[in-house]
N, C-alpha and C positions, 0 to 999 in steps of 0.2 A: 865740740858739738854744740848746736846752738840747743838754747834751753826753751823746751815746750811746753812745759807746765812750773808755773811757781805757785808751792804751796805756803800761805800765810794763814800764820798762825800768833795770838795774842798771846803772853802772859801776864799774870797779876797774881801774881802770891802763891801760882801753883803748881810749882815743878814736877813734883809726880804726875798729876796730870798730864802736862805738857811733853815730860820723858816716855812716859804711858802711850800717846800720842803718836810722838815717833818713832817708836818702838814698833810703832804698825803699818808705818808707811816703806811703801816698796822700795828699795832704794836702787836696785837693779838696772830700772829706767835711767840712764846716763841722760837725757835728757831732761830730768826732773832739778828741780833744786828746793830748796824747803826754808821758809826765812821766817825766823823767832821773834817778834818784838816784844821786848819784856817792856811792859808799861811800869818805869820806876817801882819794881817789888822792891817789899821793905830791905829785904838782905839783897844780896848777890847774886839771884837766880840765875843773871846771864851766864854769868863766869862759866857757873857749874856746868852749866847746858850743854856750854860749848867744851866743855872738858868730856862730858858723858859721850855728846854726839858731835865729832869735831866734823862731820859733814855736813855738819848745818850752819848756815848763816843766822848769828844772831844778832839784833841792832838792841841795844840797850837805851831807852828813852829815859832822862833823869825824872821825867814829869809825867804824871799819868794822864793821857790823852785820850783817854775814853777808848769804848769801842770803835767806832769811826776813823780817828787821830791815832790811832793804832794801826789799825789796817792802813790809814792813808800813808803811813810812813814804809810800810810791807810793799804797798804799789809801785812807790817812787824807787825802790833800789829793787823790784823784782824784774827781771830781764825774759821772761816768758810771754810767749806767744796768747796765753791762757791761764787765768790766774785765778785761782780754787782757794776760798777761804774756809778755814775750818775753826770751829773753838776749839780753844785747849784741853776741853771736857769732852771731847767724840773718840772714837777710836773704827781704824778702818780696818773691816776684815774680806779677804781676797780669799778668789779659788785658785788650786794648785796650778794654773796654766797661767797665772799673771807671776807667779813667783819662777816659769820655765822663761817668761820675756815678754810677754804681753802687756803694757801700760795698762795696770788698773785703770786709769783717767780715761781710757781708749772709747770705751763708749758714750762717757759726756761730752767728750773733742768731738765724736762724730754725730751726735746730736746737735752740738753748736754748728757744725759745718752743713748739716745738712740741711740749711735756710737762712740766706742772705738776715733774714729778720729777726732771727733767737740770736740776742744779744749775753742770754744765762740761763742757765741749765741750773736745775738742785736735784740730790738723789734722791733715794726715798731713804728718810730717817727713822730710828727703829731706837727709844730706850735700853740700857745698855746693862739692866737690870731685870729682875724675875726671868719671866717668858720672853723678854724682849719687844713688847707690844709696838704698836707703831706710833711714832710720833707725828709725821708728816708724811703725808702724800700728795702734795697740792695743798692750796690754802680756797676757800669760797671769798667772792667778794666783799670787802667792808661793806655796811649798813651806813647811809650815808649822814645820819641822825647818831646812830648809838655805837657807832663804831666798831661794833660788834664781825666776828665771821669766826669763821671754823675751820681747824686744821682737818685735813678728809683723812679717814681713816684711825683717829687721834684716841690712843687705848685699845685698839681692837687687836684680837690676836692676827700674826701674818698668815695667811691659808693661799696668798698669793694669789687676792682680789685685786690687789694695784699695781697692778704687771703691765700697765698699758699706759703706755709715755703723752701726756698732755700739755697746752696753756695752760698756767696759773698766772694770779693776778700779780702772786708779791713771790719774793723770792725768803726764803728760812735762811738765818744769819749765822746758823749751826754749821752749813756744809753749802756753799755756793761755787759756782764755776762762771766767770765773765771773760768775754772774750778783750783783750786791750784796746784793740778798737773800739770796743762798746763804751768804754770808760773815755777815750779822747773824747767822743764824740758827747757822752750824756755829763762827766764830769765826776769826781771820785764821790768819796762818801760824805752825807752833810756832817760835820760835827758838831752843830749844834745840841745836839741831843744827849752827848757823852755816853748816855746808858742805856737801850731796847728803843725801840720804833726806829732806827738807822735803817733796818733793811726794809722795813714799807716804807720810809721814804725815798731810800735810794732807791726801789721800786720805781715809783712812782715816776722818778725821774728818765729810770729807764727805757719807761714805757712813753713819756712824753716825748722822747728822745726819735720812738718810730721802732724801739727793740720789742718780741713778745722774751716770756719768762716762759721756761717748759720744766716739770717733774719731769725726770725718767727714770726708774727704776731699775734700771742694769746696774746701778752701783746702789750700793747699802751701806749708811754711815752710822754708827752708834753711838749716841747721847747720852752720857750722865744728868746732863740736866743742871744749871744755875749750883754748881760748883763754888766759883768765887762770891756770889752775893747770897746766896741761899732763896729758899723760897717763900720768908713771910722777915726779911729782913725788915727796917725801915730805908736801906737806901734801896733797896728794891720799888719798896711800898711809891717813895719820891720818884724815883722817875718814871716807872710805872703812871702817878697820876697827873705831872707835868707834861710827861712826853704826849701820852695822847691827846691833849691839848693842844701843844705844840704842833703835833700833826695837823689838826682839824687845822690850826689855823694857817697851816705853810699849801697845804692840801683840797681844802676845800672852799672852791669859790663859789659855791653856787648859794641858791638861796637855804641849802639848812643847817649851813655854817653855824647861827648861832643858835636856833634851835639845839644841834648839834652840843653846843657849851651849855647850853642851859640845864642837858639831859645829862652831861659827863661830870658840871659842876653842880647843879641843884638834887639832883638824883642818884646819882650811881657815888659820888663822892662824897656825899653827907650820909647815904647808906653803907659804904664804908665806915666813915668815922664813927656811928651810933656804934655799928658792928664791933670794930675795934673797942670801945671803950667800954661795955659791957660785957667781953674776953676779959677787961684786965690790959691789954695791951694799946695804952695811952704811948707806947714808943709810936706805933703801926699811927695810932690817929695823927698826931702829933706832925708825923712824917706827911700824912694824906694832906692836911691843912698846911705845910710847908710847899708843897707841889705846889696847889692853885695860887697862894701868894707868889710865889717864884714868876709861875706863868702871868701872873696879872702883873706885876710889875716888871716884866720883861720886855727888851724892846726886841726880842731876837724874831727875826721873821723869817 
């Protein structure tokens, strides 16, 4: 049977997770196939993975290739029609009629299908913790100065207010669905980036491309949330304040480009560091002032 959906999935240091992970995926779907990339984890994760779950295709990278160079290696050997990336920190939960044969995926394939010009689909993302609050419903548009925008619905409880399938500008790099044409046609993922902003740029690319991005809420993915880096690491903190730089400058041609840097490096980035270094946490500052060096001396465009 030809394979309709490939699910790619990253690892880096986190099996359980990752095991967690596919432990939730339908495997019923004979059309589905499920592909591991372990980004060079310190030990052996592949091995194990594929002893746990021998259904799954695992590709073992000896060199950790970012989030991007991860995925891009998942694209090149996935053989589907439709190709859903998920982080190894989500976990998917179904209703009893897709465990009788109904493709979970059933409703994002026919979102995608149903407009020549939706190039990706995302579901709605729900926190995987407490009440399960929501994480993503859609994204509003970057601010073209501060860079700033807002995941819709981000914290609020689910009462089943974003029940109604939309455009969004960027696609969430938690749970994506792209159709493979879309990817011939706009090009895989940048990896310049190695660490967060891949998916507004690969956005952006997207959508340069002539594809739109749609939320639809028929499917519901669940987020633990910055698993492998944490949430006040210092390699977080670094690409965190490299990458949106990096963004503005791959990203925006118009005239508030530099504005734009003035605001991200004189403001918002020396407002970090003061922050940082009056916590005590000279690692966080440290980190913030290695970003904008990196990015000033970079020639990456």
């Amino acid at each position: 049977m030809d394979v309709t959906v490939s699910v790619i999935t990253i690892n880096y240091n986190g099996l359980e997770d990752t095991c967690a992970l596919i432990d939730t995926i339908p495997f019923n779907d004979d059309s589905l196939e499920v592909i591991v990339v372990d980004n060079a984890s310190k030990e052996d994760e592949a091995t194990v993975i594929e002893q746990r779950h021998p259904q799954v295709k695992v590709i073992r990278s000896e060199q950790n290739l970012g989030f991007a160079g991860g995925n891009n290696l998942g694209i090149k050997a996935a053989k589907g029609k439709y190709l859903f990336f998920l982080n190894n920190d989500t976990l998917l939960r179904y209703k009893k009629e897709y465990v009788r044969g109904k493709s979970f995926f059933q409703p994002l394939i026919e979102r995608l299908e149903s407009s020549p010009k939706i190039g990706c689909v995302c579901p709605k993302i729900r926190f995987a913790w407490g009440n399960s609050p929501i994480q993503y419903a859609g994204y509003t548009p970057l601010s073209p100065i501060t860079m700033r925008n807002h995941s819709i619905g981000f914290g609020e409880e689910d009462h089943g207010q974003y029940e109604t399938a939309h455009p969004t500008p960027y696609a969430h790099g938690a749970a994506m669905m792209v159709k493979r044409e879309t990817i011939e046609k706009s090009g895989i993922m940048p990896e310049c980036y190695f660490l967060y902003y891949e998916e507004l740029d690969w956005s952006m690319m997207l959508r340069r491309a002539g594809y739109e991005i749609w939320y639809d809420p028929s499917c519901t993915i669940y987020h633990k949330e910055s698993q492998s880096t944490g949430q006040n690491s210092p390699l977080r903190t670094y690409y965190i304040t490299r990458n949106r730089l990096l963004f503005v400058k791959r990203n925006n041609h118009s005239f508030t480009k530099y504005p734009s840097f003035f605001y991200l490096i004189g403001i918002v980035a020396l407002k970090d560091i003061l922050k940082f270094a009056l916590q005590g946490r000279f690692d966080l500052a440290k980190a913030t002032i290695k970003g904008i060096t990196h990015f000033l001396n970079s020639s990456v465009s």
